[in-house]
N, C-alpha and C positions, 0 to 999 in steps of 0.2 A: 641543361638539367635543372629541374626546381630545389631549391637547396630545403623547400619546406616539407617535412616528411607527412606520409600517408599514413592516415591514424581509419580506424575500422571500427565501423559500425554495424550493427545486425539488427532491423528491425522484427518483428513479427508479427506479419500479419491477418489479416480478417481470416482468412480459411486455417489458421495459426501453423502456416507454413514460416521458414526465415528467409532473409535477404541480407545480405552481410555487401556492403559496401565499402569503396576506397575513397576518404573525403579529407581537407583541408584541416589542418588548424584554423579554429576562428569561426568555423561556419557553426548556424545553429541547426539543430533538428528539426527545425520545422522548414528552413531553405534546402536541407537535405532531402525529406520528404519528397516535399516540391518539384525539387531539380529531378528526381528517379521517378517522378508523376506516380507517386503513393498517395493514398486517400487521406492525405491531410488535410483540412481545411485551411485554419489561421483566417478566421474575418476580418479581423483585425491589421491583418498586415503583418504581424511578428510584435505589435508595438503594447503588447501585456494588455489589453482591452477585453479580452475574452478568454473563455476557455476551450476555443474549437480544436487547438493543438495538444490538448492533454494527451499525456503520454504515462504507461508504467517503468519505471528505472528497476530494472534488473538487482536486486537490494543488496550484491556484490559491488554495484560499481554507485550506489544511491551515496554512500557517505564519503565518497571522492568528490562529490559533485560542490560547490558554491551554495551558501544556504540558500534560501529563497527571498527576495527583496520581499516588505509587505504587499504592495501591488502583484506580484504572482501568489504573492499566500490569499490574498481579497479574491483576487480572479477564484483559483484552485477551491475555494468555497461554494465556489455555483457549478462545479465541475461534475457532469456524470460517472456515477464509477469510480468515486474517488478513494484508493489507498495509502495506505503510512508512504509508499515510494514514490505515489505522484509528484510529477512536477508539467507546467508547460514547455512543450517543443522551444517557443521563439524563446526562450530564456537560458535555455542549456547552450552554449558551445562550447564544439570540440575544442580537448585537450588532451596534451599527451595523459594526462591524471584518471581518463576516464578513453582511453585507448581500448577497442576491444567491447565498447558499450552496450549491451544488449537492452531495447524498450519495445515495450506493447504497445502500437500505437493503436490498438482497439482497445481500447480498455473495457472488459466483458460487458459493463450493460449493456453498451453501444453494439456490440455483439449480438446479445440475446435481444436486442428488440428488430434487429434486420433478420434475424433467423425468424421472429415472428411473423414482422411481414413477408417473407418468403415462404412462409408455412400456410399463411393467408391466403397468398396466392394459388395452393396446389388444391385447394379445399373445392 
């Protein structure tokens, strides 16, 4: 038996249905994404270079979380759709502090511009 306990995450996503997952201490949201092959990007690798991993933090569990280094506040500036709860995926891991996590990994613009192109296409 693993003596590390299973701490739960809920993503929500694009059709704003939820996914609620069993994952590690340690791991971040954007290898969480990844591993359940959810529409994350991360171009960068996890290594704070971009904003492809933006995510909304659920604003219950936003002030549990680690403030943001400058390097994700610098990235989080060029970030689509950016809210008071944003933060990047590769920079958050779990912890038992934020157990229970709920984020938006579409954060709506990115949202409303795939429904555009979709809306394109039926025209």
């Amino acid at each position: 038996y693993s003596t590390r306990e299973e701490l739960k995450i809920t993503f929500i996503l694009k059709d704003g249905s939820q996914k609620t997952y069993e994952v590690c201490e340690g791991e971040t949201i954007l290898d969480i994404a990844q591993g359940h092959n959810l529409d994350m990007e991360g171009a960068c690798g996890g290594s704070c270079a971009c904003s492809t991993c933006h995510v909304i933090v659920d604003p219950d569990y936003y002030d549990a979380l680690p403030e943001p280094e400058d390097d994700e506040n610098d990235m989080l500036d060029l970030a689509y759709g950016l809210t008071e709860t944003s933060r990047l995926g590769c920079q958050i891991k779990m912890s038992k502090d934020i157990d229970g996590i709920r984020v938006d990994s579409f954060p709506s613009v990115s949202r409303s511009a795939s429904l555009n192109i979709n809306m394109s296409k039926i025209k």
